[in-house]
Residue, then its C-alpha position, 0 to 999 in steps of 0.5 A: x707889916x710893911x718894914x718886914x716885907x721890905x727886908x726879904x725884898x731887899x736881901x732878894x735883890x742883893x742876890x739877884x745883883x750878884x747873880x747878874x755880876x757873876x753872869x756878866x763876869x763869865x760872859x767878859x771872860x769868855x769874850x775876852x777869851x774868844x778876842x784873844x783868839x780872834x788877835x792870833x788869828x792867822x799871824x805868824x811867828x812863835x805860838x801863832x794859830x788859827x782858832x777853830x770850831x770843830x764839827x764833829x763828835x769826839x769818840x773818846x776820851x781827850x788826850x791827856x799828856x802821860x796818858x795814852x795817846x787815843x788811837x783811830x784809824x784814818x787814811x792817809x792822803x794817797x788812800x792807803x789805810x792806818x791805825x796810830x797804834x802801828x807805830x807803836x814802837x816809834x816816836x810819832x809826831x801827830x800835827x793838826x793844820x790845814x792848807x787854809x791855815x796861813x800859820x800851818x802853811x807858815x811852819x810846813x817847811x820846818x816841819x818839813x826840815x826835821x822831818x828829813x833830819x830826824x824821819x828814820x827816827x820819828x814818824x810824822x803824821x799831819x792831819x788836815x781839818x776840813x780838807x778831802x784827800x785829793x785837796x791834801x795830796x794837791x797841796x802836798x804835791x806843790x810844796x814839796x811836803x814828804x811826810x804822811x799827811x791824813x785828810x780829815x774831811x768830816x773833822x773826826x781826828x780833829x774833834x777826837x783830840x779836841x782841837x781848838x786851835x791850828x796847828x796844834x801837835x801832839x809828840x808821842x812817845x815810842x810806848x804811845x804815851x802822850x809826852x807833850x801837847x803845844x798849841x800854836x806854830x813852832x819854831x825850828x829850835x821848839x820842834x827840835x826840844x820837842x823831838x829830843x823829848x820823844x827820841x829818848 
């Protein structure tokens, strides 16, 4: 009676052991996952980001590259008020940053530039996480970006499109499908390959 009540005991152990191996697996990829983050956080350079944890409720579907880019309605920073979808018919390069973000503020300026370069041909709009309109229009003002740019005070945008990470851009095709999603700040000659996608 003994020796059999020994066999389930042990067959119950090897599971409970194997439960806790495939717990501890997970919980040491998530930390390496959150490491590797908190290693790009606000560096420079190709791919650079600033990890984020956004606050507000997503209100739909997430963004799916072919699929269509999902549409809101916000307020740019002057306070004049938009919908996505009136650009249909136009190339929309749609950004996520903030002025906190060292990355973001590091590639303003290229985005700037081809901004002037391609702007009668793609529309670009930079949403800014967890900043109110006059903190938008403030830093707008003093380095001389020309673009629209959107406060999003409540990270409604941002939970919307599911960012983890800034910047993050999205490049949308004229019929408002979703041509390409990259994470992580851009280079001059990234941002060109990106457009040349959309402007076709």
């Amino acid at each position: 009676m003994e020796a059999q009540a020994t066999v389930p005991l042990r067959s119950g152990s090897r599971t409970g052991a194997r439960g806790t191996f495939v717990i501890m697996a997970i919980t040491a990829a998530v930390i390496l996952g959150v490491a590797y983050l908190s290693d790009r956080r606000d560096t420079t350079g190709e791919g650079a980001l600033t990890a984020v944890t956004v606050t507000g409720a997503a209100g739909g579907a997430a963004p799916v590259v072919g699929g269509r880019a999902p549409d809101f309605a916000a307020l740019r920073s002057d306070g004049t008020a938009f919908k996505l979808s009136d650009y249909i018919g136009r190339p929309v390069w749609l950004t996520f940053g903030a002025s906190w973000c060292q990355p973001c503020r590091a590639e303003n300026p290229d985005i700037e530039a081809a901004y002037r370069k391609f702007g009668d041909e793609v529309v670009v709009l930079q949403v800014y996480m967890s900043e109110d309109a006059a903190t938008v229009a403030d830093y707008a003002r003093r380095v001389g970006l020309t673009y629209v740019t959107v406060p999003d005070p409540s990270e409604r945008l941002a939970a919307e499109y599911r960012i983890l990470g800034i910047p993050s851009h999205f490049f949308i095709a004229a019929d408002g499908t979703l041509e390409q999603i990259k994470i992580g700040s851009l280079d001059p000659a990234s941002m060109e390959a990106a457009l040349a996608g959309i402007r076709e």
